[in-house]
C-alpha positions as CSV (number, residue, x, y, z in Angstrom):
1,X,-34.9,-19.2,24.3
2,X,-33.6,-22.5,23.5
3,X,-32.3,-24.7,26.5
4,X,-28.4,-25.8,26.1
5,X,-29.2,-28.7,24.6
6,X,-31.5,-27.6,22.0
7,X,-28.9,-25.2,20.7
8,X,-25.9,-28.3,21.0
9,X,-28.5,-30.2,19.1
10,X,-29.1,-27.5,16.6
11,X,-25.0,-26.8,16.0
12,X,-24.6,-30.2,15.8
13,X,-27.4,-30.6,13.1
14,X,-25.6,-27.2,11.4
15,X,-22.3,-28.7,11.4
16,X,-21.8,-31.2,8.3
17,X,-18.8,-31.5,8.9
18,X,-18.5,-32.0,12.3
19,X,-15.3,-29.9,12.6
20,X,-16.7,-27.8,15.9
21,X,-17.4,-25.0,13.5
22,X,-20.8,-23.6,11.1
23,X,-18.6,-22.6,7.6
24,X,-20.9,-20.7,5.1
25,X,-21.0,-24.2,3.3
26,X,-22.5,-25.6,6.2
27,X,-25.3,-23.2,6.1
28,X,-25.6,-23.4,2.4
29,X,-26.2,-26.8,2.5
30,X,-28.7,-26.9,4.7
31,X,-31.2,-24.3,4.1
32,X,-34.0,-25.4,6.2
33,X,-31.4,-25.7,9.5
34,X,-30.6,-22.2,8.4
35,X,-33.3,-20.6,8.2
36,X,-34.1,-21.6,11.6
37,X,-30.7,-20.2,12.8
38,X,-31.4,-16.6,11.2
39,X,-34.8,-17.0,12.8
40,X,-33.6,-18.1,16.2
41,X,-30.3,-15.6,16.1
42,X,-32.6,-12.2,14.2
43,X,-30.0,-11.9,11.3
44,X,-31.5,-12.2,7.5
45,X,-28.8,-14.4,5.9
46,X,-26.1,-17.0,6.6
47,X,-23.8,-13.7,5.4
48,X,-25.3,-11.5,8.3
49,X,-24.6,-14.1,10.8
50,X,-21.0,-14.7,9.7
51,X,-20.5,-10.6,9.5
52,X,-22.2,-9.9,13.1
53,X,-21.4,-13.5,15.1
54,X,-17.7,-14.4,13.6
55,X,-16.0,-13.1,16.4
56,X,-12.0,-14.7,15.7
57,X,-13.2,-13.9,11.5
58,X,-12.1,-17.0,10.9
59,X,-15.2,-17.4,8.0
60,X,-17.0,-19.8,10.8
61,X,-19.4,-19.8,13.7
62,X,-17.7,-22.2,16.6
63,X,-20.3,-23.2,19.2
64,X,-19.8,-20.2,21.6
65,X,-19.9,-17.2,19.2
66,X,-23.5,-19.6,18.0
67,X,-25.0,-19.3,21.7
68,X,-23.1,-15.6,22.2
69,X,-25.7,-14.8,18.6
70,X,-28.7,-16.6,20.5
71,X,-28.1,-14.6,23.7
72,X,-28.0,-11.5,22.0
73,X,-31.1,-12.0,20.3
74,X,-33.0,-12.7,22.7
75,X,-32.1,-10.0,24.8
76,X,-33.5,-7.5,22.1
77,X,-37.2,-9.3,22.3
């Protein structure tokens, strides 16, 4: 699993923006960042994350519903 940092650093990489939130743009945009979220997280699309992870369904992935996904998949390993 990736330390604190490493997942700051990645939502921060993830977050054009820089609002505090990963919009379905934001993912869009960057599809190599995103394909290591769906890899690090176990969902298939930037879709799948928003559908399992958005936790407020807002339409956006704030920092603690990102390291609530990580946490989760790495428990199923």
């Amino acid at each position: 699993m990736a330390t604190e940092q490493e997942l700051q650093s990645l939502f921060n990489s993830l977050d054009g923006d820089q609002d505090g939130k990963i919009s379905i743009n934001d993912l869009f945009l960057s599809p190599g960042l995103s394909a290591i979220i769906t890899s690090e997280t176990h969902t298939s699309s930037p879709q799948e994350l928003l559908v399992q992870y958005d936790s407020d369904k807002d339409g956006s992935i704030t920092y603690e519903e990102f390291k609530e996904a990580v946490k989760k998949a790495n428990n199923l390993n």
